[in-house]
C-alpha positions in Angstrom: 0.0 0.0 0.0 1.6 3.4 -1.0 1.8 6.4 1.6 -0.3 9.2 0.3 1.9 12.3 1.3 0.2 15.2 0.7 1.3 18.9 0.0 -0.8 22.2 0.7 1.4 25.2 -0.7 -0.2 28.7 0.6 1.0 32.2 1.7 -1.4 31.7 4.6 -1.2 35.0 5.7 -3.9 36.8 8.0 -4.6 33.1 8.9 -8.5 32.5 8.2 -11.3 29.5 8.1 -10.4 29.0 4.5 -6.8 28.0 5.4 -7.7 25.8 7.9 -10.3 23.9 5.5 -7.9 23.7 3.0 -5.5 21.8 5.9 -8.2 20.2 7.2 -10.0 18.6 3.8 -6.3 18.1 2.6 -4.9 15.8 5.6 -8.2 13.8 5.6 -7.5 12.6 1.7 -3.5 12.0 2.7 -1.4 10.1 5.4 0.9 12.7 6.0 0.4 16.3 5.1 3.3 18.9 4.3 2.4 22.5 4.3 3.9 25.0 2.2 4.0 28.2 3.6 5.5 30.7 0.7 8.2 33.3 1.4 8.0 36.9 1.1 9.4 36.8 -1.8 7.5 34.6 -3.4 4.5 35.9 -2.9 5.4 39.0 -4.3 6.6 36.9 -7.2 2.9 34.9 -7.6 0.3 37.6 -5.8 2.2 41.0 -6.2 1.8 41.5 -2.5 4.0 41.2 0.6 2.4 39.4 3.4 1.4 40.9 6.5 2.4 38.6 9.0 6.4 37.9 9.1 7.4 34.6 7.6 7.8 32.8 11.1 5.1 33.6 12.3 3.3 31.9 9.5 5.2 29.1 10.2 4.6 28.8 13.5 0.8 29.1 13.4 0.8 26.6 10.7 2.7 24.3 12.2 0.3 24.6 15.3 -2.5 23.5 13.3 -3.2 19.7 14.3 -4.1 18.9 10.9 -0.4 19.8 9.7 2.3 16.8 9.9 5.3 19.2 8.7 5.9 22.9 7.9 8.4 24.1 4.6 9.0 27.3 3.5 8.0 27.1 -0.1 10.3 28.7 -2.5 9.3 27.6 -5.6 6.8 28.7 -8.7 7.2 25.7 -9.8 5.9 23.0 -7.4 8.1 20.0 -9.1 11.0 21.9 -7.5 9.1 21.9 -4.6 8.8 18.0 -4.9 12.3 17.6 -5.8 13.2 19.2 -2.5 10.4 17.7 -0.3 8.6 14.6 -2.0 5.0 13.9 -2.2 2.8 12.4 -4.3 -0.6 14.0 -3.9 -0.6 18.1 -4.4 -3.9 20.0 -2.7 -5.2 22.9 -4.2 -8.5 25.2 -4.1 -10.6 24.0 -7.3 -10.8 27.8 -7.6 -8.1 26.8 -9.7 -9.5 24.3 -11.4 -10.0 24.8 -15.2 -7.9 27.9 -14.9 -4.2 28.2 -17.2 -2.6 28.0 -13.8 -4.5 24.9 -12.7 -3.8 23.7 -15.9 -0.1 24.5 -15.5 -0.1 22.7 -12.4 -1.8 19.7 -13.5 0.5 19.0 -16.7 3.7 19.8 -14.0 2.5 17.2 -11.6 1.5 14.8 -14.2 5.6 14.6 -15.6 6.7 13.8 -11.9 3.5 10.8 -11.5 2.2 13.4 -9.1 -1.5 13.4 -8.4 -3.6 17.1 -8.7 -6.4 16.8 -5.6 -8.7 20.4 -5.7 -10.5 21.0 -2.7 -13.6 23.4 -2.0 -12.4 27.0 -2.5 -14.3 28.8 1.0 -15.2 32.0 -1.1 -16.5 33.3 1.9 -13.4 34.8 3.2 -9.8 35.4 1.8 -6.9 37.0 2.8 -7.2 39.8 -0.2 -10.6 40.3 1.4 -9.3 40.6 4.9 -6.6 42.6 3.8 -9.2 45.3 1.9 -11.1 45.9 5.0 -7.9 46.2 7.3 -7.1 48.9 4.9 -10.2 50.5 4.9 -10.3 50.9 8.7 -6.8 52.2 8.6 -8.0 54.9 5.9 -10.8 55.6 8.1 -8.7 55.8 11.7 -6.5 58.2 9.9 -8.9 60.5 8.6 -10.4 60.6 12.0 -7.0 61.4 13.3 -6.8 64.6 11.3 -10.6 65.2 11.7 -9.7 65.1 15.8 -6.7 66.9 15.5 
């Protein structure tokens, strides 16, 4: 019987319900679940953005998460680097990529290293863009009250 070792890349920043479905749908379709928890850098590389919350302490609150059997910092656009480095054979992703040129992408990389795609339900009811809007909303709005007050 072959070990299903699953991988979950993610910035995972601003930690939300959607993360932890992700974790938790993933690590109940694999024996052993890797997390992926993107640098800086690579972020700004895939999303244009810089994450809020410092790399290690995105680590550590993955790596808290009981659903989580190890925590990598993900480097890599590619993901068959990332398997290169880590091994797995089973790659989780929201199926709000499914059907997309990335998902696509992703499915034809995987597919040259016998790696199977998994997509799991996409929870479109929160993200960290969205969270990450409204934070800077009430910052817009606490500032203009500053100069309003001053």
């Amino acid at each position: 019987m072959t070990v299903r070792i699953g991988y979950a890349s993610g910035v995972y920043d601003l930690f939300h319900i959607g993360h932890l479905n992700l974790l938790r749908h993933a690590r109940s379709r694999c024996d052993y679940l890797i997390a992926g928890v993107a640098s800086p850098e690579m972020s700004e590389r895939l999303k244009g953005t810089t994450p809020v919350v410092p790399l290690a302490e995105r680590l550590e609150i993955v790596r808290s998460i009981r659903h989580v059997d190890a925590v990598v910092v993900d480097e890599h656009v590619n993901k068959a680097d990332t398997w290169a480095e880590v091994g797995f054979n089973v790659f989780f992703k929201g199926d709000d990529w499914r059907g997309t040129e990335k998902g696509e992408r992703l499915e034809r990389d995987m597919g040259h290293i016998n790696v199977e795609v998994v997509y799991l339900p996409y929870t479109a009811t929160t993200s960290s863009t969205m969270l990450r809007r409204a934070l800077t909303a009430l910052e817009g709005r606490r500032s203009g009250n500053a100069v309003l007050n001053a």
